[in-house]
VMD Tcl script that draws the C-alpha trace (Angstrom):
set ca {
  {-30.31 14.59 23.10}
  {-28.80 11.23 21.83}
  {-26.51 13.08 19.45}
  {-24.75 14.87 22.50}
  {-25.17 11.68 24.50}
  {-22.93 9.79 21.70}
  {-20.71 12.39 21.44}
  {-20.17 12.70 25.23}
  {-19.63 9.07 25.27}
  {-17.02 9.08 22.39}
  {-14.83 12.03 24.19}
  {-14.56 9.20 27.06}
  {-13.88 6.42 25.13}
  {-11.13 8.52 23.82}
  {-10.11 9.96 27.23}
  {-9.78 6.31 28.22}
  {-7.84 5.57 24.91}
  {-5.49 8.05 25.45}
  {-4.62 6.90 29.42}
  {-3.80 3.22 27.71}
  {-6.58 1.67 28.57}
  {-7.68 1.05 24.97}
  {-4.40 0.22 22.56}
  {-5.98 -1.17 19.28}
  {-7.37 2.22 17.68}
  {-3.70 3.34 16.01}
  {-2.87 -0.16 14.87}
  {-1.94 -0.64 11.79}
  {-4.49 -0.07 9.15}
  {-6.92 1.19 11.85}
  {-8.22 4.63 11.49}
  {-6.01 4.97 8.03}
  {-6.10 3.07 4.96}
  {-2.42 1.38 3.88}
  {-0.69 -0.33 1.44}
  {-2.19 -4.09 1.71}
  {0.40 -6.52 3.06}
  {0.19 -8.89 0.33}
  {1.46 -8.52 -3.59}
  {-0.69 -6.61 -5.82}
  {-0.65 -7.73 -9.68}
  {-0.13 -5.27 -12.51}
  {-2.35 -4.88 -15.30}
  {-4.26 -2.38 -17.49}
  {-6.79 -0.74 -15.13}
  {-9.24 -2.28 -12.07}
  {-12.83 -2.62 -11.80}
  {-14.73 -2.84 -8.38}
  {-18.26 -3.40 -7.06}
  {-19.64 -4.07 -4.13}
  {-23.46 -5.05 -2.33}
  {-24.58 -4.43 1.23}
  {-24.96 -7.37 3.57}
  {-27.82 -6.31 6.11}
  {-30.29 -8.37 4.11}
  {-28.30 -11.43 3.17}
  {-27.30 -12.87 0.20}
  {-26.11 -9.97 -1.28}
  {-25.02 -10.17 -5.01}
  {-22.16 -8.38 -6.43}
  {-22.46 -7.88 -10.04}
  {-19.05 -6.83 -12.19}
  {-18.24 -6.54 -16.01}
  {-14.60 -7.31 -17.10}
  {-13.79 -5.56 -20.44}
  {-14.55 -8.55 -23.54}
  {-11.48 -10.59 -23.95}
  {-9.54 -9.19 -20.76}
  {-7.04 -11.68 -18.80}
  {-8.23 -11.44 -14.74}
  {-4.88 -10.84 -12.64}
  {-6.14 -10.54 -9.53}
  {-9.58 -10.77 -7.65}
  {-9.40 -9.26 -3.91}
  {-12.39 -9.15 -2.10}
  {-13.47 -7.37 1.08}
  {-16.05 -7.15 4.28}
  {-16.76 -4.78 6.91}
  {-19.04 -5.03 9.86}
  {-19.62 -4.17 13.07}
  {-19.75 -6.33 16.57}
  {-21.57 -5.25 19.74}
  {-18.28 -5.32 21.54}
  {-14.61 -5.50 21.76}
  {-14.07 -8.22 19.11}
  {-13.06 -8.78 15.93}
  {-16.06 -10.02 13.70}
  {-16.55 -12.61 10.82}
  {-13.49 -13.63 8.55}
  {-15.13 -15.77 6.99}
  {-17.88 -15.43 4.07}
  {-19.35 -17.84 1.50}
  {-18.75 -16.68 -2.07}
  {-20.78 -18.63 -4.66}
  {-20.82 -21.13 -2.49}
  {-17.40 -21.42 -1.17}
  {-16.22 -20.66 2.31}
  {-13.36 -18.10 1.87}
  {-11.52 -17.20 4.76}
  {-9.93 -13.64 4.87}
  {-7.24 -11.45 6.86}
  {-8.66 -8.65 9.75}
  {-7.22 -5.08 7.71}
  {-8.32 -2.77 10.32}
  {-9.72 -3.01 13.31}
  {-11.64 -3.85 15.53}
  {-11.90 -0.04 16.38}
  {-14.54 1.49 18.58}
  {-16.70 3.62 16.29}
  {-20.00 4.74 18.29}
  {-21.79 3.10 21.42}
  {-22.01 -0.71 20.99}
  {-20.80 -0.83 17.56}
  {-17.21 -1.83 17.06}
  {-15.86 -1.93 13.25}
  {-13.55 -4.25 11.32}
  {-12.56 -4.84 8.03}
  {-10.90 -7.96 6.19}
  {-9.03 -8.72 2.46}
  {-9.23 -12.29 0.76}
  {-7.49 -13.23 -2.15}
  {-9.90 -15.00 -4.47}
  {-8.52 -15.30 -7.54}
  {-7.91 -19.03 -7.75}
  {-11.00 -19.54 -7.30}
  {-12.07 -18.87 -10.90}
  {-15.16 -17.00 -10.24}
  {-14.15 -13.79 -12.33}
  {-13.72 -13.61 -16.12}
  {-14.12 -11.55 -18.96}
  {-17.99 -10.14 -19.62}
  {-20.61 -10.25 -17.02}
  {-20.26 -12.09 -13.93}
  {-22.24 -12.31 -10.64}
  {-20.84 -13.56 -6.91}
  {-23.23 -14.64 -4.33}
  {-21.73 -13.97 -1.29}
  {-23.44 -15.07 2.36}
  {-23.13 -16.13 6.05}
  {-21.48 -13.36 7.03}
  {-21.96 -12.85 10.94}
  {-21.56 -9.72 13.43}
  {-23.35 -9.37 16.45}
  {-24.32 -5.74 15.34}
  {-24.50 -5.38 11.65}
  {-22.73 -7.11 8.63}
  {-22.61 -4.18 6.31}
  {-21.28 -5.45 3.21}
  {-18.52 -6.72 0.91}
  {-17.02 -5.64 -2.56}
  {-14.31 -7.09 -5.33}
  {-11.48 -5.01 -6.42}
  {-10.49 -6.72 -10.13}
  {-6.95 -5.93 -11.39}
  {-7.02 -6.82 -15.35}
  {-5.29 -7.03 -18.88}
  {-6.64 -6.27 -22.01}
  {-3.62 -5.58 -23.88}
  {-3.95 -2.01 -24.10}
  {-0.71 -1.57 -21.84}
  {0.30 -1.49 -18.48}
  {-1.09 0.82 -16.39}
  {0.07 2.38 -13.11}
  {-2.13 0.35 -10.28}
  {-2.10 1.61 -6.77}
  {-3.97 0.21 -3.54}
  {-4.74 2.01 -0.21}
  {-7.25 -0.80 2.29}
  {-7.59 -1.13 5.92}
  {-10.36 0.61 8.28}
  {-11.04 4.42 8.69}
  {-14.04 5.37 10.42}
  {-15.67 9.20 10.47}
  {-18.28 11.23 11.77}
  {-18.42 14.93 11.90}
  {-19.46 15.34 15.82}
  {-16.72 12.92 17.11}
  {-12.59 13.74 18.01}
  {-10.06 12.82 16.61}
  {-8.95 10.27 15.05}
  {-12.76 9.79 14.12}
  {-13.64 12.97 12.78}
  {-11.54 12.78 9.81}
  {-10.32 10.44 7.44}
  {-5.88 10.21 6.33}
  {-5.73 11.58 3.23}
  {-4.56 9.00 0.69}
  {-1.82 9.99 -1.61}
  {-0.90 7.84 -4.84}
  {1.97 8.53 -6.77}
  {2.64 7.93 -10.74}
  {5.67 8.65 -13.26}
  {4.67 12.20 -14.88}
  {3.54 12.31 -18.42}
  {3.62 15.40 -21.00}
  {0.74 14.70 -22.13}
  {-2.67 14.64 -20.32}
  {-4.19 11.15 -19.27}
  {-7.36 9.73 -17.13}
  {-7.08 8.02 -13.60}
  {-9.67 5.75 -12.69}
  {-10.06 5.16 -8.90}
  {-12.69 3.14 -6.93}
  {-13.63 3.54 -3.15}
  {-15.17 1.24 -0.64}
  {-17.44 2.68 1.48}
  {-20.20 1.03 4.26}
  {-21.99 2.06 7.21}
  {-23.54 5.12 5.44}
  {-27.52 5.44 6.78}
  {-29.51 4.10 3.56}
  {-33.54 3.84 3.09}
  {-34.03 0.96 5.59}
  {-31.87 2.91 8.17}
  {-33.58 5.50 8.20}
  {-32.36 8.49 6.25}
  {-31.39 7.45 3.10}
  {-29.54 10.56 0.79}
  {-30.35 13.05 3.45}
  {-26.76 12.47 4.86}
  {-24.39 14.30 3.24}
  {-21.00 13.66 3.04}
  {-17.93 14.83 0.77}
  {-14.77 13.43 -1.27}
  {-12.21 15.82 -2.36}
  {-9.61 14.61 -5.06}
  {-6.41 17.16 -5.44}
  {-3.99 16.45 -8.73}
  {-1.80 19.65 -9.54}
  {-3.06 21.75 -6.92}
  {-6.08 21.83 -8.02}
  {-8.75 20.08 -5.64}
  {-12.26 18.76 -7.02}
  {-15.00 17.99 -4.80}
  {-17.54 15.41 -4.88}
  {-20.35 15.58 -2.83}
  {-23.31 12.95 -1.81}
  {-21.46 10.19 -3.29}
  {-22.42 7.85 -0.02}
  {-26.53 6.94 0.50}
  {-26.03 3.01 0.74}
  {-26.74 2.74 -3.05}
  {-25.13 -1.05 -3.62}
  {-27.89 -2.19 -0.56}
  {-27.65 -1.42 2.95}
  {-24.90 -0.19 3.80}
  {-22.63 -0.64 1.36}
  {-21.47 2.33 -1.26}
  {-18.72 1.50 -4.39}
  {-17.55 4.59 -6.29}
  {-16.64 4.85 -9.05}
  {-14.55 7.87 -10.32}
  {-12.68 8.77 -13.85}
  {-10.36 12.01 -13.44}
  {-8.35 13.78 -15.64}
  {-4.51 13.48 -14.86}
  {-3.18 17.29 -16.28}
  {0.58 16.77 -18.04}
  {3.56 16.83 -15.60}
  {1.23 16.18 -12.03}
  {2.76 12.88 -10.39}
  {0.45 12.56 -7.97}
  {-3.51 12.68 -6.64}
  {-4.84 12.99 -3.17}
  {-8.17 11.58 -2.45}
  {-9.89 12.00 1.42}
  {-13.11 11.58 2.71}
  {-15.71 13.60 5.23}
  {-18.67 13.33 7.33}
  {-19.54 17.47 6.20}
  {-22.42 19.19 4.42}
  {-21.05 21.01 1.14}
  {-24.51 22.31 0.13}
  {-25.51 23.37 4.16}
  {-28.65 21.54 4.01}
  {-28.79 21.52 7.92}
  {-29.31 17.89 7.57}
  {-26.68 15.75 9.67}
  {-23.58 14.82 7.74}
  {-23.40 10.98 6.97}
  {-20.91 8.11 9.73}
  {-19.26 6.29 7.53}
  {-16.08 3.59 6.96}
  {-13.93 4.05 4.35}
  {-12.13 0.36 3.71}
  {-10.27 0.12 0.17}
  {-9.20 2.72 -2.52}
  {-7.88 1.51 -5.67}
  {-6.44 3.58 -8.38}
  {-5.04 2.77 -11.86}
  {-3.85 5.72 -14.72}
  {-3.29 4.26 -17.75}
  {0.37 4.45 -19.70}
  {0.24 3.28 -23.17}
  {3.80 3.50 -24.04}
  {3.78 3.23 -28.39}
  {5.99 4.26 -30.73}
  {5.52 4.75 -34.74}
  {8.84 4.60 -37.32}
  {8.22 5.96 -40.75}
  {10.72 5.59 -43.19}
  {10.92 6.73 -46.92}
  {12.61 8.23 -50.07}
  {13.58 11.49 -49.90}
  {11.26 13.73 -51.66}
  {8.32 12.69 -53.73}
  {6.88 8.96 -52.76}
  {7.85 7.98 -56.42}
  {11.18 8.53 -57.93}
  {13.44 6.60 -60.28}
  {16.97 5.97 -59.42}
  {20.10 4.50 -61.34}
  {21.13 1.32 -60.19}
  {24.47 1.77 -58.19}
  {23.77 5.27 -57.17}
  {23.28 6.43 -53.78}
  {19.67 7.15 -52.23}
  {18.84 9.70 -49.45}
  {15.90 8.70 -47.19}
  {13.87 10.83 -44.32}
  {13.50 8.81 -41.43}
  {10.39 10.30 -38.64}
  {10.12 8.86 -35.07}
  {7.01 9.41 -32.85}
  {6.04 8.67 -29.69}
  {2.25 8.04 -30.34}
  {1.87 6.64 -26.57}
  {1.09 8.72 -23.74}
  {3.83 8.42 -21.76}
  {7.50 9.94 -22.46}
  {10.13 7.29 -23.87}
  {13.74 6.64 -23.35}
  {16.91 4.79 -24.85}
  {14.70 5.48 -27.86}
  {17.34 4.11 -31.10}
  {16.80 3.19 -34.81}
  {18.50 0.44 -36.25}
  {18.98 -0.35 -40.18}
  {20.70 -3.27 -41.12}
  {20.95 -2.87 -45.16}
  {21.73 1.15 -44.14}
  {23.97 1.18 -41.03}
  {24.05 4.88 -42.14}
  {20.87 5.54 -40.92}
  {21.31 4.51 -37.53}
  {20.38 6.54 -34.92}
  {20.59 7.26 -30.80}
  {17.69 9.63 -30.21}
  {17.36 9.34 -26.54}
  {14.72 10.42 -24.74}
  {11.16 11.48 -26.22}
  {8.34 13.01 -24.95}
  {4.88 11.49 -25.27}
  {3.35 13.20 -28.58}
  {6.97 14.17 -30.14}
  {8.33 13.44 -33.29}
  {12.15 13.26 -34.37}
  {13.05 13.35 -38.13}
  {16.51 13.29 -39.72}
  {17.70 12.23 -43.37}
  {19.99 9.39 -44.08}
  {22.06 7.85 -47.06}
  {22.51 4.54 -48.69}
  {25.28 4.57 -50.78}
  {25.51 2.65 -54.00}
  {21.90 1.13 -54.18}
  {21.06 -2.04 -56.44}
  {17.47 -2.20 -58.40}
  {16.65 -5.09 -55.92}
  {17.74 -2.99 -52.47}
  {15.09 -3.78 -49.93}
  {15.62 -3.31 -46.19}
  {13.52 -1.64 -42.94}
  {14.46 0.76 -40.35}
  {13.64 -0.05 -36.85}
  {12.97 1.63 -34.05}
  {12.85 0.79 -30.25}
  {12.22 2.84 -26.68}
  {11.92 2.15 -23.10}
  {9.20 3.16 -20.61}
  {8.25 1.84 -17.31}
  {10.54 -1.16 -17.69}
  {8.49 -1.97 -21.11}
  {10.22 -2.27 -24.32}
  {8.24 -1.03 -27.46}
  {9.18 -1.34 -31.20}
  {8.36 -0.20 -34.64}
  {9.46 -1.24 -38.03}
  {9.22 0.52 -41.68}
  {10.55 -1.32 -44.69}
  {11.73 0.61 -47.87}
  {11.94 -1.10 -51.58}
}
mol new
graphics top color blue
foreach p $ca { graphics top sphere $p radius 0.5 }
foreach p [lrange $ca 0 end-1] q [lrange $ca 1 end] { graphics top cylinder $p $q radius 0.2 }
display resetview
């Protein structure tokens, strides 16, 4: 039958590979997603959508958070050619001809179809902003299939700097094939720990995946696990071509558990539910994950005692001075300064996301017209934040 035929077929192509007749299948970011080769902004979080490309134009439509600052707009295509060749790298976007950089590939995938993938930067273009936006994007050309093309948006909205990680290239899988096909690299992301708990969002590109024209539509299963803490979570049926044939964005928020420093997220062409029905071929292109750190810090400073009391001029005043991390993200060098009061200066060090320090001071000898402020400041993830409390 034509799923043994393909299969048969693959096991020689790989035969083949493996006796060097066939080099290009272990280049880099072929078969495995990577780090991209070009600088990746920081910023709060990302955004990414995509549209499929069989039927052309295809229209990507993204939102931007109201009053966000766009850092970086990367945008990305994946199709197939009818044989050994890379395909298009080039693509009209609103109207623009944007040239872009082959990522993976081209890598033999089935009989007659041969995948690649390519990154452009976009951003100077000016076609992304805050609110709604829509990008036309056409012309793209393989001899087989252009399958589609998505925008991964790296942003500010002043809510703090989050930790931004990106995985692209080309990794092709399908259940019946060998290795390297069969699978996809698991894709690890690393992030500073926190004591508190915190969300990571993370968005996938994925094309390829048999949609309603094709054929099959959600009747191909396929699976993404995501581990954090030893704990793995799996999501299944997340691929049926559902921004157009054959293009699939996802779109995942996950919780980040206190102390974990790391999440692994990896694809397969498998059946969770055993349907029977035949698990989905797919290419997995881009991953993109950001988990926010909102490094804060609160200084409260007042008289000892009850918030009214009456002193005599010239006599000395005791205050209670309480530090808290209110971020989510554990602080260091964390020191209170007091000008008026060099008494109630104070190293604290390091403090945990959510903790408090408290401690009383003096100020000797204090006038009926004393007015000053405690400060505080604290480091995290090479940002400085800073608090101030004034006292009459």
């Amino acid at each position: 039958n034509q799923r043994a035929l393909i299969s048969t077929l693959v096991v020689t192509f790989f035969s083949l590979t493996f006796l060097g007749l066939q080099c290009d299948v272990f280049a880099d970011g072929t078969e495995t997603l990577g780090p991209p080769g070009i600088p990746v902004a920081s910023g709060s979080g990302i955004v990414a959508a995509g549209t499929g490309m069989v039927a052309q134009p295809g229209t990507i439509e993204i939102t931007i958070p109201a009053g966000a600052t766009v850092n970086q707009v990367l945008l990305y295509w994946e199709g197939q050619m009818s044989t050994d060749v890379a395909g298009d790298d080039t693509i009209l976007v609103n109207g623009t001809d944007v040239t872009g950089t082959l990522i993976g590939g081209q890598s033999f995938f089935f009989g007659g179809a041969y995948s690649s993938a390519f990154r452009a930067d976009i951003t100077g273009l000016g076609l992304v902003s805050a609110g709604g936006n829509l990008l036309a994007v056409d012309e793209l050309d393989f001899s087989k299939v252009a399958n589609g093309a998505g925008i991964v948006v790296i942003y500010d909205d002043g809510s703090g700097t989050a930790e931004i990680g990106l995985r692209d290239g080309l990794d092709n899988a399908f259940i019946d094939f060998p290795e390297p096909l069969k699978s996809t690299v698991p894709q690890t992301f690393t992030f500073a720990p926190a004591s508190v708990d915190r969300v990571a969002n993370f968005d996938l590109f994925f094309s390829s995946v048999a949609g309603t024209v094709s054929g099959a539509g959600a009747d191909r299963p396929s699976s993404i696990e995501v581990t954090v803490g030893g704990t793995t979570t799996v999501f299944s049926n997340e691929l049926a071509s559902l921004d157009g044939e054959e293009w699939d964005t996802v779109n995942i928020g996950f919780p980040i558990p206190a102390g974990a420093s790391s999440l692994t997220v990896q694809a397969f062409s498998r059946d969770d539910n055993n349907t029977g029905n035949l698990p989905a071929s797919f290419t997995w292109t881009a991953a993109g994950l950001s988990v926010q750190s909102n490094p804060e810090i609160d200084i409260r400073k007042q008289v000892e005692g009850p918030d009214s009391r009456t002193f005599v001029s010239g006599s000395d005043v005791t205050f209670e001075i309480e530090v808290t991390n209110t971020g989510n993200v554990d602080l260091t060098d964390v020191e209170v300064t007091d000008v008026e009061a060099p008494g109630c200066d104070n190293i604290i060090g390091d403090l945990a996301a959510g903790d408090s320090f408290s401690y009383s001071c003096t100020a000797p000898s204090v006038t009926a017209s004393f007015e000053n402020e405690a400060c505080v400041a604290g480091e995290a993830l090479g940002i400085t934040v800073t608090d101030c409390d004034p006292s009459t």
